[in-house]
N, CA, C, O and CB atoms as a CASP TS submission, in Angstrom:
PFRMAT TS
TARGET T0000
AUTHOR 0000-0000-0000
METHOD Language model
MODEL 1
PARENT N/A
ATOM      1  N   UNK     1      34.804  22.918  86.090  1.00  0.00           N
ATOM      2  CA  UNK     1      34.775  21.681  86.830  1.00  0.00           C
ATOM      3  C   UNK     1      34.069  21.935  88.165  1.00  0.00           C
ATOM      4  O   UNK     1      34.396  22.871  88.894  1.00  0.00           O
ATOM      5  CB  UNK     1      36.213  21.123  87.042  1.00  0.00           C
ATOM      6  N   UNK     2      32.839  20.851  88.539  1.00  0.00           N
ATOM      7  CA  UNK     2      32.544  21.478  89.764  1.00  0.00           C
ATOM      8  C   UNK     2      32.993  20.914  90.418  1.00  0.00           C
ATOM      9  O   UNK     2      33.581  19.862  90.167  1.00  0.00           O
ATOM     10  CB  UNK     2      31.492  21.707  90.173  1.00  0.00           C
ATOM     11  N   UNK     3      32.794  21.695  92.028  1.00  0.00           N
ATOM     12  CA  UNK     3      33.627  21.219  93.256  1.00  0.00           C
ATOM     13  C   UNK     3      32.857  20.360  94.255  1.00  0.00           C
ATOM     14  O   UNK     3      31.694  20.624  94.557  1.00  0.00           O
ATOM     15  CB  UNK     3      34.180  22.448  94.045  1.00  0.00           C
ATOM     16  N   UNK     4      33.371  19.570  94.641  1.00  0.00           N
ATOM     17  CA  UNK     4      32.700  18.122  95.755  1.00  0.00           C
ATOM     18  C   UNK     4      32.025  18.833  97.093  1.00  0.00           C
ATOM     19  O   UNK     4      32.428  19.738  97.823  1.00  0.00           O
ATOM     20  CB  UNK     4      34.276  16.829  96.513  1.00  0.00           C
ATOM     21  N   UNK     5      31.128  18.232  97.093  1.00  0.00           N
ATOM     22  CA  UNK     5      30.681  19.125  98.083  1.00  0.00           C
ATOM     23  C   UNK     5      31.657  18.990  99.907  1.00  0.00           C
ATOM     24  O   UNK     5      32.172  17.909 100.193  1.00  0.00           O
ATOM     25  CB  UNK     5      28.872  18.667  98.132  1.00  0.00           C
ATOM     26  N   UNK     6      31.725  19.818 100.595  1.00  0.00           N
ATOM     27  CA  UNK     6      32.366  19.796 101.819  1.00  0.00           C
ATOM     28  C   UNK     6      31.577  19.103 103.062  1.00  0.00           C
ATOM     29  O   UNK     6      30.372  19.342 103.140  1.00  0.00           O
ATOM     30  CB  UNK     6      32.678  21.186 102.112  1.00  0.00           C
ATOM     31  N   UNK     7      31.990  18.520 103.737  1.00  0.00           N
ATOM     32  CA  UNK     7      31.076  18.012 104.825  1.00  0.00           C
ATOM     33  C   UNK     7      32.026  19.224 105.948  1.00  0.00           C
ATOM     34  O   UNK     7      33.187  19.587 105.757  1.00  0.00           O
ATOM     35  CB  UNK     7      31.145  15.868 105.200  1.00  0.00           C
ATOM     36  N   UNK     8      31.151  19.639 107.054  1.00  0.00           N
ATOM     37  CA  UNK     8      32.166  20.283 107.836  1.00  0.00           C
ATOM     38  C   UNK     8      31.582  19.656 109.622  1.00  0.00           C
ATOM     39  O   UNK     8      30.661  18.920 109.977  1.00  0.00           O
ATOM     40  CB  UNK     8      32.103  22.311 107.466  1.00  0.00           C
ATOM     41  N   UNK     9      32.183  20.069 110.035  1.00  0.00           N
ATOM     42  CA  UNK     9      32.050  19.625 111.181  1.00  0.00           C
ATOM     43  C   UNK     9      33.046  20.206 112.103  1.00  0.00           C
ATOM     44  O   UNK     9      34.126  20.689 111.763  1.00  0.00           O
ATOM     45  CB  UNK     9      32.064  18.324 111.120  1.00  0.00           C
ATOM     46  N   UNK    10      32.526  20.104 113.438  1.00  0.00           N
ATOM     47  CA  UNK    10      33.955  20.732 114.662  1.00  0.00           C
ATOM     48  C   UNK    10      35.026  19.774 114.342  1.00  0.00           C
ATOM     49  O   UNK    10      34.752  18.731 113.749  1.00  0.00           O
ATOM     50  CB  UNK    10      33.622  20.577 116.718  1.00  0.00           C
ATOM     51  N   UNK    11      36.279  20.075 114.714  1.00  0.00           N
ATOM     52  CA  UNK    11      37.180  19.233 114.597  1.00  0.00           C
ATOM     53  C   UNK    11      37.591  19.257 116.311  1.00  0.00           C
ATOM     54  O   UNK    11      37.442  20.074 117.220  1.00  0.00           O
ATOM     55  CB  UNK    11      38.309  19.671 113.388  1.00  0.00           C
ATOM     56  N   UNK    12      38.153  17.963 116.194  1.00  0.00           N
ATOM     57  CA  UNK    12      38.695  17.831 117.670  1.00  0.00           C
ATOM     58  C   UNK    12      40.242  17.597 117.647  1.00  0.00           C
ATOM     59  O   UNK    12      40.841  16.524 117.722  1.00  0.00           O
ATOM     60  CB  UNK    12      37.963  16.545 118.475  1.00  0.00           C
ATOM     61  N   UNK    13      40.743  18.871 117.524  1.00  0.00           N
ATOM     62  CA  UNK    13      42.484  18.657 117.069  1.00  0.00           C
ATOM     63  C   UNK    13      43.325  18.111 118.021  1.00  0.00           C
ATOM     64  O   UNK    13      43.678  18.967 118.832  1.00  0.00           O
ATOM     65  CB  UNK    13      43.282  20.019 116.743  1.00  0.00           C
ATOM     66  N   UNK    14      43.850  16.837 118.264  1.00  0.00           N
ATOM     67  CA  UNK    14      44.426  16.340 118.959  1.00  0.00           C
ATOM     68  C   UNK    14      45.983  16.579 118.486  1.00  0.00           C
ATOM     69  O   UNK    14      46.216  16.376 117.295  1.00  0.00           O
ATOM     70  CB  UNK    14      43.871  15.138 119.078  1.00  0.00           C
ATOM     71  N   UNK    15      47.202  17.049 119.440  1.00  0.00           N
ATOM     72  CA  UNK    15      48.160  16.992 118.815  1.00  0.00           C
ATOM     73  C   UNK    15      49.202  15.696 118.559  1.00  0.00           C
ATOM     74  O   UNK    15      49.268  14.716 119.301  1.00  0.00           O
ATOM     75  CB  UNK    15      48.605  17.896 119.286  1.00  0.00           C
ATOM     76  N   UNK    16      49.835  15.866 117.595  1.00  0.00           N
ATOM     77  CA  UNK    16      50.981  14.676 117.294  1.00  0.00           C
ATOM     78  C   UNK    16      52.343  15.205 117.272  1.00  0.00           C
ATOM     79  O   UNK    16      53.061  14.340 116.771  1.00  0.00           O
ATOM     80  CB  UNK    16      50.787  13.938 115.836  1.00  0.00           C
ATOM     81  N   UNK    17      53.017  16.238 117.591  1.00  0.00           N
ATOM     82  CA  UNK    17      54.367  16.527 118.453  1.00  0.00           C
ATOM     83  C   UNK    17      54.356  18.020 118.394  1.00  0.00           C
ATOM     84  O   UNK    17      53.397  18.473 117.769  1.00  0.00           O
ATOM     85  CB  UNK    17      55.900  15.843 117.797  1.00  0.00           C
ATOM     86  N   UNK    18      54.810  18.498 118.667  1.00  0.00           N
ATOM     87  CA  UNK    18      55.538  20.152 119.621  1.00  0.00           C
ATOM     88  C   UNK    18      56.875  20.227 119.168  1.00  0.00           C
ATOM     89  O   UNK    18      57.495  19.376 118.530  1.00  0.00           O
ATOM     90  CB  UNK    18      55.709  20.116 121.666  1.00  0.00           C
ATOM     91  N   UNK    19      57.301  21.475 119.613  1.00  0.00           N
ATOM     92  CA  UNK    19      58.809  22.237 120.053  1.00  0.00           C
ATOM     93  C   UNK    19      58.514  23.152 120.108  1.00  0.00           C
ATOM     94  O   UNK    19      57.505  23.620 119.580  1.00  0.00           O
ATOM     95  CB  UNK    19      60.034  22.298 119.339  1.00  0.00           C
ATOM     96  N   UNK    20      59.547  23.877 120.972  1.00  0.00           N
ATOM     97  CA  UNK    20      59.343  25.119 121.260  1.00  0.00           C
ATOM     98  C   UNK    20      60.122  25.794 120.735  1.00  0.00           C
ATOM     99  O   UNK    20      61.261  25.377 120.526  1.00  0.00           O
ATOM    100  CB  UNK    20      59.301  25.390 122.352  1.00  0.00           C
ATOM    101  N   UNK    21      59.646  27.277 120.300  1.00  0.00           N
ATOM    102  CA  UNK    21      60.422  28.592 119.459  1.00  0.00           C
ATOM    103  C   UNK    21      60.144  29.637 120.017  1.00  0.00           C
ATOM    104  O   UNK    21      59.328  29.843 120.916  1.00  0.00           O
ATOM    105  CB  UNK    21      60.072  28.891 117.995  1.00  0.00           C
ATOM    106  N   UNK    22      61.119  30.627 119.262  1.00  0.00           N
ATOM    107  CA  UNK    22      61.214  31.656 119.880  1.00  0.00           C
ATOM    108  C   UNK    22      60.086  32.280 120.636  1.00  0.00           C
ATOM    109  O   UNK    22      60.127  32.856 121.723  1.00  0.00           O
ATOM    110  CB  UNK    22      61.651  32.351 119.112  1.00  0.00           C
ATOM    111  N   UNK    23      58.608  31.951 119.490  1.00  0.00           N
ATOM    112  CA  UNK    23      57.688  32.476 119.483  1.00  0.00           C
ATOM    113  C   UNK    23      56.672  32.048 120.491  1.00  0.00           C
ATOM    114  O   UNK    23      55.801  32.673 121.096  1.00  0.00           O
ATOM    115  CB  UNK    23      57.409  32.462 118.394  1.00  0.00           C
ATOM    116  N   UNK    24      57.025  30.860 120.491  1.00  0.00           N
ATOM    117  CA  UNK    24      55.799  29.721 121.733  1.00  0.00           C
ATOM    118  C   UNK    24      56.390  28.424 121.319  1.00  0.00           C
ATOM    119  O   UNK    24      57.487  28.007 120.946  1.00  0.00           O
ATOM    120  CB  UNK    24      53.568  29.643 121.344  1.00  0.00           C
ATOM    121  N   UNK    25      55.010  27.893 121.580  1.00  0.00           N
ATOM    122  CA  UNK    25      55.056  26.678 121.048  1.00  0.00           C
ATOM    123  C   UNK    25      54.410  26.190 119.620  1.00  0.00           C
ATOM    124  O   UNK    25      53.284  26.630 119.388  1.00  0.00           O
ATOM    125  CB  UNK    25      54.572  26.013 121.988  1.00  0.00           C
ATOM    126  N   UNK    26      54.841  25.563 118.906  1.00  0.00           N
ATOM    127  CA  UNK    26      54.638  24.880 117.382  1.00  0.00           C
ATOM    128  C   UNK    26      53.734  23.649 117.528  1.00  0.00           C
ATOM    129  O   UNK    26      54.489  22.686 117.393  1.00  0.00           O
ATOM    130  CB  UNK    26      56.161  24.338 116.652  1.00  0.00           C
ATOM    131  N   UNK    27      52.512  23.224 117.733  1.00  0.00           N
ATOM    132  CA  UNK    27      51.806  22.055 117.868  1.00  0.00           C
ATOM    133  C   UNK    27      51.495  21.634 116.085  1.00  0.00           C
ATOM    134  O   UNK    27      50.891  22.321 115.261  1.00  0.00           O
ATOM    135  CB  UNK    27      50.326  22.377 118.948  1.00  0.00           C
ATOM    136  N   UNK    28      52.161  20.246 115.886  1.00  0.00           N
ATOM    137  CA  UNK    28      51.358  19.910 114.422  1.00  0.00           C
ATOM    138  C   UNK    28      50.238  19.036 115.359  1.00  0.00           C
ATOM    139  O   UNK    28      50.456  18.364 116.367  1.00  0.00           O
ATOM    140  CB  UNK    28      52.436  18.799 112.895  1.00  0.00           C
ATOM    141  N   UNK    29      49.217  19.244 114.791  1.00  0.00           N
ATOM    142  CA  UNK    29      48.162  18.635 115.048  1.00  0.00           C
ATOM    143  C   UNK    29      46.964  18.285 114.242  1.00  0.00           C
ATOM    144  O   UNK    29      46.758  19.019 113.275  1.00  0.00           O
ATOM    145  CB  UNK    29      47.873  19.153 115.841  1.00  0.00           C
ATOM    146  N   UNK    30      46.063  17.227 114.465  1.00  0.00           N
ATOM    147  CA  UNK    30      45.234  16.170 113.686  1.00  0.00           C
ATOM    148  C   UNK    30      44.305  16.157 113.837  1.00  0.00           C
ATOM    149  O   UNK    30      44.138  16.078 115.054  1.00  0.00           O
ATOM    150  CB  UNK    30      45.365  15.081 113.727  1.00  0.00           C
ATOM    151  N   UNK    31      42.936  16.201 113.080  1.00  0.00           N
ATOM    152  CA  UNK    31      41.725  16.041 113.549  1.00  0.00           C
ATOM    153  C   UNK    31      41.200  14.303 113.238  1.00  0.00           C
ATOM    154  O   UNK    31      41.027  13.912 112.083  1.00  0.00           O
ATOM    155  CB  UNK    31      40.817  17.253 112.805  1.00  0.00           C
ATOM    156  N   UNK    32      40.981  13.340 114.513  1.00  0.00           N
ATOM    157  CA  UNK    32      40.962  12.209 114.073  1.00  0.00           C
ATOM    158  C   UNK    32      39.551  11.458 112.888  1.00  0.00           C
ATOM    159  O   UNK    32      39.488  10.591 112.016  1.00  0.00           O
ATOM    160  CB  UNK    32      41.125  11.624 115.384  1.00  0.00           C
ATOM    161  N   UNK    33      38.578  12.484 113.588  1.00  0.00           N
ATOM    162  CA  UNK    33      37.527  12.415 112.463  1.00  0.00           C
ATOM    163  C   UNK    33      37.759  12.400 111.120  1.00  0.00           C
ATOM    164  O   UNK    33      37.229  11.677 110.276  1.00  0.00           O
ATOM    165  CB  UNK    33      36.760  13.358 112.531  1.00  0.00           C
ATOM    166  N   UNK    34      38.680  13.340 110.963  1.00  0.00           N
ATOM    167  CA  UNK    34      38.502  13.977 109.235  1.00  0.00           C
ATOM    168  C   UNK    34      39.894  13.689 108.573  1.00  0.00           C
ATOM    169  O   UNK    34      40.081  13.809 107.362  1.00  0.00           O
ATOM    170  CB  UNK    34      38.184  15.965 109.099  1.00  0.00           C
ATOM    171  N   UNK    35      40.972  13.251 109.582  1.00  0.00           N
ATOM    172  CA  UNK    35      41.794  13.354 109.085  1.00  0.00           C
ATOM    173  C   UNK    35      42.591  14.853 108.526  1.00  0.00           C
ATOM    174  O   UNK    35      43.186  14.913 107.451  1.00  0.00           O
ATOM    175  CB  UNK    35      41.429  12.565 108.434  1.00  0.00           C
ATOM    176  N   UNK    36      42.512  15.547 109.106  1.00  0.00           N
ATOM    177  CA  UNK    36      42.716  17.080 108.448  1.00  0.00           C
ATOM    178  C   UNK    36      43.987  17.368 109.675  1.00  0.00           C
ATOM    179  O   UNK    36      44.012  16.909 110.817  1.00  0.00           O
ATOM    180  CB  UNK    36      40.938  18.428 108.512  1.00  0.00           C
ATOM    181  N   UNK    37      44.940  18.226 109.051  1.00  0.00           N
ATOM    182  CA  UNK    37      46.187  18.618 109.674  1.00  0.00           C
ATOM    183  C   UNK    37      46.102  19.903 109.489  1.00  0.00           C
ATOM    184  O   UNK    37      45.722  20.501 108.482  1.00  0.00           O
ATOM    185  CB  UNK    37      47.450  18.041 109.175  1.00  0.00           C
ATOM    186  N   UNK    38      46.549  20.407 110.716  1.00  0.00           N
ATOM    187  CA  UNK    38      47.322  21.734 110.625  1.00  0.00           C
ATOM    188  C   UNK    38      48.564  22.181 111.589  1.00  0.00           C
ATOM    189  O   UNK    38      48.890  21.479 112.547  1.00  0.00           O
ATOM    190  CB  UNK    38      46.321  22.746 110.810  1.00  0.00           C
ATOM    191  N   UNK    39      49.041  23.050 111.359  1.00  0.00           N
ATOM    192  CA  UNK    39      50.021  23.830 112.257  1.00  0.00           C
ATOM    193  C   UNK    39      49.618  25.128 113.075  1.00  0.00           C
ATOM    194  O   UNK    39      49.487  26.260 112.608  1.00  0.00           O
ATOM    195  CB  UNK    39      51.103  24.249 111.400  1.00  0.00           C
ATOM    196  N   UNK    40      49.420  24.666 114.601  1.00  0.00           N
ATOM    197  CA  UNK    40      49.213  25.974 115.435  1.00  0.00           C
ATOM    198  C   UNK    40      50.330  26.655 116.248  1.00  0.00           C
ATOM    199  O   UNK    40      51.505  26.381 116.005  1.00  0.00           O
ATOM    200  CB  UNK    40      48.203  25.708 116.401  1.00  0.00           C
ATOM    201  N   UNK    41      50.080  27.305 116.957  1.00  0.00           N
ATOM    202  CA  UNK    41      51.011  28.460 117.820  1.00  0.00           C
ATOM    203  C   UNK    41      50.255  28.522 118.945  1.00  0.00           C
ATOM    204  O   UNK    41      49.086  28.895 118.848  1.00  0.00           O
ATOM    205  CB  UNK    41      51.222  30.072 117.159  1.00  0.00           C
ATOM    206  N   UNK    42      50.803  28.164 120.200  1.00  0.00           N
ATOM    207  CA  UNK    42      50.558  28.571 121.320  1.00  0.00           C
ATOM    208  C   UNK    42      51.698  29.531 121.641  1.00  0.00           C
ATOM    209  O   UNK    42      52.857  29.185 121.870  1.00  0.00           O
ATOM    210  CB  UNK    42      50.354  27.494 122.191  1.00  0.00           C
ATOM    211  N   UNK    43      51.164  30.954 121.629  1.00  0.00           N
ATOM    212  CA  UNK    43      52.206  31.903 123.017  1.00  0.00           C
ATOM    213  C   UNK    43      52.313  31.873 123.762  1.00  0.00           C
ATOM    214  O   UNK    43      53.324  32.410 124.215  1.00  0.00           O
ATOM    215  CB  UNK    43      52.303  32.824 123.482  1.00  0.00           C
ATOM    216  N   UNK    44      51.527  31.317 124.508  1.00  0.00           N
ATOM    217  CA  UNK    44      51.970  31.232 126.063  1.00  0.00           C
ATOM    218  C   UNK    44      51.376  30.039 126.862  1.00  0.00           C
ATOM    219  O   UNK    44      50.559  29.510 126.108  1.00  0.00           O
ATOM    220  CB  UNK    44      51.502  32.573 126.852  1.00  0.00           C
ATOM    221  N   UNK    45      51.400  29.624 127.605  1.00  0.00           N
ATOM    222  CA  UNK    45      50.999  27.983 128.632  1.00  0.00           C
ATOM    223  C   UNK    45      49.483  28.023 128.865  1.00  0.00           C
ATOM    224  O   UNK    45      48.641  27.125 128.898  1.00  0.00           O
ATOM    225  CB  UNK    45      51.837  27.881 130.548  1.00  0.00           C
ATOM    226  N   UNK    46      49.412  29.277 129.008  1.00  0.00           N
ATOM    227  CA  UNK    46      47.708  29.446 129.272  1.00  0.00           C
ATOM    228  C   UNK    46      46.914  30.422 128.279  1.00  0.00           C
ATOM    229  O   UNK    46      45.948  31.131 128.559  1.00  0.00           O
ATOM    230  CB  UNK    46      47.418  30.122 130.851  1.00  0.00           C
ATOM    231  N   UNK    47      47.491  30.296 127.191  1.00  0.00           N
ATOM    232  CA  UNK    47      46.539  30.528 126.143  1.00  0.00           C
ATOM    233  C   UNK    47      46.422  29.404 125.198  1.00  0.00           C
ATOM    234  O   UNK    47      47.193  28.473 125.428  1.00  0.00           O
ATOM    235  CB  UNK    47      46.876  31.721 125.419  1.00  0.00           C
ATOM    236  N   UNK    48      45.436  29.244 123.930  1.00  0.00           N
ATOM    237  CA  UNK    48      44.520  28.639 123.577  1.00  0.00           C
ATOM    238  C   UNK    48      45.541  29.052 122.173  1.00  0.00           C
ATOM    239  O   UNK    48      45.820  30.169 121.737  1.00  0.00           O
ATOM    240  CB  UNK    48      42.867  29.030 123.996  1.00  0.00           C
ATOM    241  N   UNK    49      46.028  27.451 121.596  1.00  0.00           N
ATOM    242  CA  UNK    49      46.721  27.498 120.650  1.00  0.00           C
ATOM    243  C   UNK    49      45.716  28.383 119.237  1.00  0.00           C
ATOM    244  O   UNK    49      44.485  28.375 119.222  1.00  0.00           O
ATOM    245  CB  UNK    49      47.209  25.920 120.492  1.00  0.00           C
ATOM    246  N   UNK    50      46.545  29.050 118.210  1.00  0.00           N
ATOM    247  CA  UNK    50      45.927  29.466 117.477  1.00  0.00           C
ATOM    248  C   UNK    50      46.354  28.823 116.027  1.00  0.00           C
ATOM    249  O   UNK    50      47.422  28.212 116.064  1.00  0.00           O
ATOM    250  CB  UNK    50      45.972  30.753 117.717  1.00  0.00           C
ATOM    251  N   UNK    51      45.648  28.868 114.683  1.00  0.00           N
ATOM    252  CA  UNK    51      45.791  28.109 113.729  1.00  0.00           C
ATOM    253  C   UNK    51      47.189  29.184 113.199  1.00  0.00           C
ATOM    254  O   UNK    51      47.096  30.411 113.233  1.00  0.00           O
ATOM    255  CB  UNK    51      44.283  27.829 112.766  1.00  0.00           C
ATOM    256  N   UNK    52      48.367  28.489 112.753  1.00  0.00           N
ATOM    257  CA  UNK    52      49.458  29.097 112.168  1.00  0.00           C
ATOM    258  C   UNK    52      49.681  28.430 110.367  1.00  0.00           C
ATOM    259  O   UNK    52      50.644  28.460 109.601  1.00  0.00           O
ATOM    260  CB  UNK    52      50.823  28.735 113.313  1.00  0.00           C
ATOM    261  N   UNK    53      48.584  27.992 110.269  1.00  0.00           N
ATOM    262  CA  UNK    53      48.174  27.176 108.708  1.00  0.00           C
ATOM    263  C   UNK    53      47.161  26.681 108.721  1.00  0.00           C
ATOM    264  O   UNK    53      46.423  26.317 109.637  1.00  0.00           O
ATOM    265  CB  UNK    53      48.946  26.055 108.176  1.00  0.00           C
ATOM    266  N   UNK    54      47.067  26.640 107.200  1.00  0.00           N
ATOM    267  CA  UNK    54      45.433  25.774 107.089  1.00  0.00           C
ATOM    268  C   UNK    54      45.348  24.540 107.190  1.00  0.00           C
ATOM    269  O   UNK    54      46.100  23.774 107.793  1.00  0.00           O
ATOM    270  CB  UNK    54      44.681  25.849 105.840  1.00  0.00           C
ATOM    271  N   UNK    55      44.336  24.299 106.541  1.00  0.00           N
ATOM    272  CA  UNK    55      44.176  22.947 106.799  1.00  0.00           C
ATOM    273  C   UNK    55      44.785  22.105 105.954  1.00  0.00           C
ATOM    274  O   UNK    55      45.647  22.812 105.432  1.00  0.00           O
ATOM    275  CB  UNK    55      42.964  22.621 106.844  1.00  0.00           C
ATOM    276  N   UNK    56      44.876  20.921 105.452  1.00  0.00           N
ATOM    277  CA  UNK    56      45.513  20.009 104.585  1.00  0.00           C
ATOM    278  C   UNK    56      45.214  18.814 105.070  1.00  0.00           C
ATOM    279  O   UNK    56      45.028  18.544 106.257  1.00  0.00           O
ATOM    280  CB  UNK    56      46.898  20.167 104.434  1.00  0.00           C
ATOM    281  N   UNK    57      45.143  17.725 103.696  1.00  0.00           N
ATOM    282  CA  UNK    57      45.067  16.601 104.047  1.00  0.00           C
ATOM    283  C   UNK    57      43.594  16.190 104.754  1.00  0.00           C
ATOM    284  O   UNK    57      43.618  15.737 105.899  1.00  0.00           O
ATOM    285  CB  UNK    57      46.201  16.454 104.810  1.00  0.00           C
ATOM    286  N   UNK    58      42.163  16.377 103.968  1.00  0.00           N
ATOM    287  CA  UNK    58      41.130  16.295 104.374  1.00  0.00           C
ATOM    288  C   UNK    58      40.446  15.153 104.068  1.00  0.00           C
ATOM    289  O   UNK    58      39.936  15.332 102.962  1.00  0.00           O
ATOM    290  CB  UNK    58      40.628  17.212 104.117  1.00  0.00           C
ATOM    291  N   UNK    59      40.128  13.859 104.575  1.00  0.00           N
ATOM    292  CA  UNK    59      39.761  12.860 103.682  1.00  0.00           C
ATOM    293  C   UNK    59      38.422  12.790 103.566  1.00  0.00           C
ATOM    294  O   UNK    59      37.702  13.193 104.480  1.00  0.00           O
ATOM    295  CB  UNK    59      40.246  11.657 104.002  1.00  0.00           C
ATOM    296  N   UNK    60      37.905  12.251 102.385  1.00  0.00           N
ATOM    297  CA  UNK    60      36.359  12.407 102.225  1.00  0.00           C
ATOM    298  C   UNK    60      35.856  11.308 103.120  1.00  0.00           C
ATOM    299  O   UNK    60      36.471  10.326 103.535  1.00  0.00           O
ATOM    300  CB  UNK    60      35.773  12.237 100.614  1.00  0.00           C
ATOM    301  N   UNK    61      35.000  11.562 103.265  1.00  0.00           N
ATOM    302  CA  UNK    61      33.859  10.535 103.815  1.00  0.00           C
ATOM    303  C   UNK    61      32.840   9.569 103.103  1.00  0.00           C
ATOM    304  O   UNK    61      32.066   8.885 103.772  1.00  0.00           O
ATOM    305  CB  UNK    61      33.025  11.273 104.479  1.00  0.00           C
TER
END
């Protein structure tokens, strides 16, 4: 079966809620373009959240 082709693009992950853990912080967050979700990790206030899952939920164009 072949596969659809991918459009890619930067995403501009805006978040949609937080809490905080042991570890940092938990951002689920949204890319409004694409519709695409993931789960990041910020460790600390002044670092640069990192991806803690992939992506999901990508809608075609």
């Amino acid at each position: 079966m072949a596969q659809a082709p991918v459009s890619t693009h930067e995403h501009s992950w805006l978040t949609e809620s937080h809490h905080a853990t042991s570890e940092g912080t938990i951002r689920y967050v949204q890319c409004p373009e694409c519709g695409a979700r993931r789960v990041d990790l910020q460790r600390h206030p002044d670092a640069p959240p990192v991806a803690a899952s992939r992506e999901v939920g990508v809608r075609s164009r």
